[in-house]
C-alpha positions in Angstrom: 0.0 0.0 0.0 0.9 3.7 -0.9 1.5 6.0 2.1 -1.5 7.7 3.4 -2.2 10.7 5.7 -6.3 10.3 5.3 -8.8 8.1 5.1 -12.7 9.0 4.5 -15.3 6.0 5.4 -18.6 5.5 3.9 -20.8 3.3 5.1 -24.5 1.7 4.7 -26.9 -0.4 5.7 -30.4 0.2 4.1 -30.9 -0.8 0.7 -31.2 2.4 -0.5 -27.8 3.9 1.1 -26.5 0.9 -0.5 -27.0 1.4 -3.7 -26.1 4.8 -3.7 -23.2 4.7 -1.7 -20.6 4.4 -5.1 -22.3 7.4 -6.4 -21.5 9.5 -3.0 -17.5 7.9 -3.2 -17.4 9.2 -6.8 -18.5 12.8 -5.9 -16.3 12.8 -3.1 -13.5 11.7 -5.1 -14.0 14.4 -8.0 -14.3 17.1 -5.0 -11.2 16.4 -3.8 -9.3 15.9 -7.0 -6.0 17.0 -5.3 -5.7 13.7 -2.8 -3.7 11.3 -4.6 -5.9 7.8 -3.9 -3.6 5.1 -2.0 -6.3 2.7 -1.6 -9.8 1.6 -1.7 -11.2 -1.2 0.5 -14.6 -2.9 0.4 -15.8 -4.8 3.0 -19.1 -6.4 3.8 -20.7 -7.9 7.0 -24.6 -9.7 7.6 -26.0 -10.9 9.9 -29.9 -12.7 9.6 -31.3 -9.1 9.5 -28.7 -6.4 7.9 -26.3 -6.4 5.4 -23.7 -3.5 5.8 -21.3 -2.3 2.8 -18.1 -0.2 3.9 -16.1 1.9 1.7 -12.7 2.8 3.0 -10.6 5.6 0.6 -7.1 5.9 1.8 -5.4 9.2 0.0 -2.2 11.4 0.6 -3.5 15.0 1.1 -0.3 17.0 0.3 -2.0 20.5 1.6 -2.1 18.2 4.7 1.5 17.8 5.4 2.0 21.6 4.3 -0.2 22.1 6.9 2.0 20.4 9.7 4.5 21.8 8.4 3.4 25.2 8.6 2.2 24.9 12.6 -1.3 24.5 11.4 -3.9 22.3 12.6 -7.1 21.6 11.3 
């Protein structure tokens, strides 16, 4: 894996979350079009009543470490 200073998480569990949740990790990705992506993971769980869907986005936000650099925390 890449090096990574972020991650963003989305998540769902209703069906409709679900299948909208790539739709909301695309716009997210073209709104921050300055993080260089280091990863994506998928993971799903279920039990007998839900089924949950996790999107992990792992990106190197180089304002980020100009940031630390700087003294500035946010």
């Amino acid at each position: 894996m890449k090096r990574f200073n972020g991650c963003k998480v989305f998540s769902a569990t209703m069906v409709e979350q679900r299948a909208t949740l790539g739709d909301k990790v695309t716009a997210w990705l073209a709104a921050h079009a300055s993080y260089e992506v280091a990863d994506i993971t998928v993971t799903q769980s279920s039990d007998s009543a839900f089924h949950a869907i996790c999107i992990c986005v792992w990106f190197w936000d180089p304002a980020a470490t100009a940031r630390v650099v700087a003294g500035i925390r946010r």
